[in-house]
C-alpha positions as CSV (number, residue, x, y, z in Angstrom):
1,X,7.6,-24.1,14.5
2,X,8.8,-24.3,10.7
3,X,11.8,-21.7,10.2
4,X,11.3,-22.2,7.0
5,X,7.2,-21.6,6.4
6,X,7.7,-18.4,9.0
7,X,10.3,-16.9,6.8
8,X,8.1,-17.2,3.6
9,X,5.1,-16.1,5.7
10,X,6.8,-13.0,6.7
11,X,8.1,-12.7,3.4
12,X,5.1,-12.3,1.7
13,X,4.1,-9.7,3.9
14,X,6.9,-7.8,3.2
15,X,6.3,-7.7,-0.5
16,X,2.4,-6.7,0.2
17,X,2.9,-3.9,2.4
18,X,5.9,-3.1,-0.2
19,X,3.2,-3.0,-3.0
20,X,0.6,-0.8,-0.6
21,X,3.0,2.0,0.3
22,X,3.8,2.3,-3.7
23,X,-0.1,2.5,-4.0
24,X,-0.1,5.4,-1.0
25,X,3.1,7.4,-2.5
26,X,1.1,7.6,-6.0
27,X,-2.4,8.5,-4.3
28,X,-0.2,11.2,-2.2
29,X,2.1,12.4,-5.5
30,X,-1.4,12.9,-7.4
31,X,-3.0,14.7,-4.8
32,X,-3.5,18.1,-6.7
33,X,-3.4,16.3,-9.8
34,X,-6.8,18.0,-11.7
35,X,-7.8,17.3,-14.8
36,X,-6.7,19.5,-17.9
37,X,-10.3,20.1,-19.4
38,X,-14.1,20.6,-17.1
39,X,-14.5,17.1,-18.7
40,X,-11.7,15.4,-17.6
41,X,-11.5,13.9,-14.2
42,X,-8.7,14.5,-11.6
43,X,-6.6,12.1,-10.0
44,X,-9.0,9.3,-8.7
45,X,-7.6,7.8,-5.6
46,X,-6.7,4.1,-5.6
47,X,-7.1,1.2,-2.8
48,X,-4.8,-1.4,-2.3
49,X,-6.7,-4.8,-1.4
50,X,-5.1,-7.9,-0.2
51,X,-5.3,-11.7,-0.9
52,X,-4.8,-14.5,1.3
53,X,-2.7,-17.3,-1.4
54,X,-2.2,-20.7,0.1
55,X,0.8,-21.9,-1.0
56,X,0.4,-25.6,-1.4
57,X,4.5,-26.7,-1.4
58,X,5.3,-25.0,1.9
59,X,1.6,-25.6,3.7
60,X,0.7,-22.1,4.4
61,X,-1.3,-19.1,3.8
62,X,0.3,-16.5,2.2
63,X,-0.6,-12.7,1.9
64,X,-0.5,-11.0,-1.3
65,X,-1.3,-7.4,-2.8
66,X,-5.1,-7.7,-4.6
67,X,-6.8,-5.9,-6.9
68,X,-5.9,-2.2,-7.0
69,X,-9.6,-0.5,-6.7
70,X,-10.6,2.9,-7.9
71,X,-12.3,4.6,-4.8
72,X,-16.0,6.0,-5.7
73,X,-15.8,8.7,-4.1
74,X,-17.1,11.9,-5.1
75,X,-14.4,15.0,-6.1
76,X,-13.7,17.7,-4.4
77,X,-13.9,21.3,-5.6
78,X,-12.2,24.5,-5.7
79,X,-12.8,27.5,-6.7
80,X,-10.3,28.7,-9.1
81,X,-11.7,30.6,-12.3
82,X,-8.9,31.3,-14.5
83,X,-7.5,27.1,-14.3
84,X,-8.0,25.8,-17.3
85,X,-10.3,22.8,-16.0
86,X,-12.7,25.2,-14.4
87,X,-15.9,24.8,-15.0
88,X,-18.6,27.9,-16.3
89,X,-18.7,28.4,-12.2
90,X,-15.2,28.9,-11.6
91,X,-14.9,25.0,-9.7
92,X,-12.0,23.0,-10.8
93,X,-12.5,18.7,-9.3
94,X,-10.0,18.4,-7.4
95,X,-8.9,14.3,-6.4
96,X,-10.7,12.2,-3.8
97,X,-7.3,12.0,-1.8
98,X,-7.1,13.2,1.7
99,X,-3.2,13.3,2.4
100,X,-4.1,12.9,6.4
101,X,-5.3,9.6,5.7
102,X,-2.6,8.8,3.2
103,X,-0.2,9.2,5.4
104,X,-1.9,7.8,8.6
105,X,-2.1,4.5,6.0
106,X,1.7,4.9,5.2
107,X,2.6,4.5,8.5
108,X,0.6,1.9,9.0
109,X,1.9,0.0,6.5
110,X,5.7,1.1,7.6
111,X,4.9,-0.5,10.9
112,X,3.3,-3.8,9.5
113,X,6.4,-4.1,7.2
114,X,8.6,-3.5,10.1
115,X,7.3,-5.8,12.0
116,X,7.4,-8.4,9.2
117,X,11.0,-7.6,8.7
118,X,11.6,-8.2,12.4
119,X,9.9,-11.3,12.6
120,X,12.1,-12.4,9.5
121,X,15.4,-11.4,11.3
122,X,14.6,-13.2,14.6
123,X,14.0,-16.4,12.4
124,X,17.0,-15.8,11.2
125,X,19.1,-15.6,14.4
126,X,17.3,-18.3,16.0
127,X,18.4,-20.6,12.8
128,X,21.8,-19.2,13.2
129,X,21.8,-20.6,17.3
130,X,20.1,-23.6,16.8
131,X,23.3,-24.4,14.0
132,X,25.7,-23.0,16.6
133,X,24.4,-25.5,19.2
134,X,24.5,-28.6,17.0
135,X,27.6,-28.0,16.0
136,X,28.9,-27.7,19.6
C-alpha cells in the first residue's frame, strides 16, 4: 500500500466532511430563521453533495464537497399572528430544517471525519516504524 496516496485519500475526506458539518451548523443556526415579510421566504435548508475527483499525479480518487443544493421542500407553518411575516391567517413559514436530522447528519459526519483522521494517524505511525526499522 502507498503511504503516500492513503494519506491524501484520507485527507480529502477530511476536508469534505469539514465542508458538510459547516453546511449542517448553518442549516441548524437558521432553523427559526423566518422571513421578515408574508412574501419573503424563511431559511431554506441546504444539502451538501459530494464529488469523487481523480487526481491524476498521485493515481487516486479523491473525495470532494459538491454542489451545495437548495432542498425543495415545502415550509413549515406556525401560527403566530402578531409576527411580522404572518400571513392574513396568522401562519408565519417557518424553514424546511428538522434539527433531529441535522444533528443525526452531524454526527454522522463527526464519525466519518474521525475515522478519516484515524486512518491518517495510523499511516503516520506505520511510516514512522517502517523509518525506525531501516535505520536499525
Amino acid at each position: 500500500m502507498d503511504f503516500v496516496k492513503s494519506l491524501f485519500i484520507a485527507a480529502s475526506g477530511l476536508k469534505a466532511q469539514n465542508g458538510r458539518m459547516r453546511v449542517i451548523a448553518e442549516n441548524i443556526a437558521n432553523a427559526s430563521s423566518t422571513g421578515r415579510t408574508p412574501q419573503e421566504e424563511p431559511y431554506r435548508r441546504k444539502i451538501p453533495t459530494f464529488q469523487v475527483a481523480l487526481d491524476r499525479e498521485m493515481g487516486a480518487e479523491m473525495v470532494k464537497l459538491g454542489k451545495i443544493e437548495m432542498d425543495q421542500s415545502d415550509f413549515g407553518r406556525k401560527y403566530e399572528p402578531g409576527h411580522p411575516a404572518a400571513d392574513e391567517n396568522g401562519y408565519v413559514r417557518v424553514p424546511n430544517v428538522n434539527t433531529l436530522i441535522e444533528t443525526v447528519d452531524m454526527r454522522d459526519a463527526q464519525r466519518t471525519y474521525e475515522a478519516n483522521l484515524n486512518v491518517i494517524t495510523t499511516t503516520r505511525r506505520m511510516l514512522q516504524r517502517t523509518f525506525e526499522i531501516l535505520r536499525a
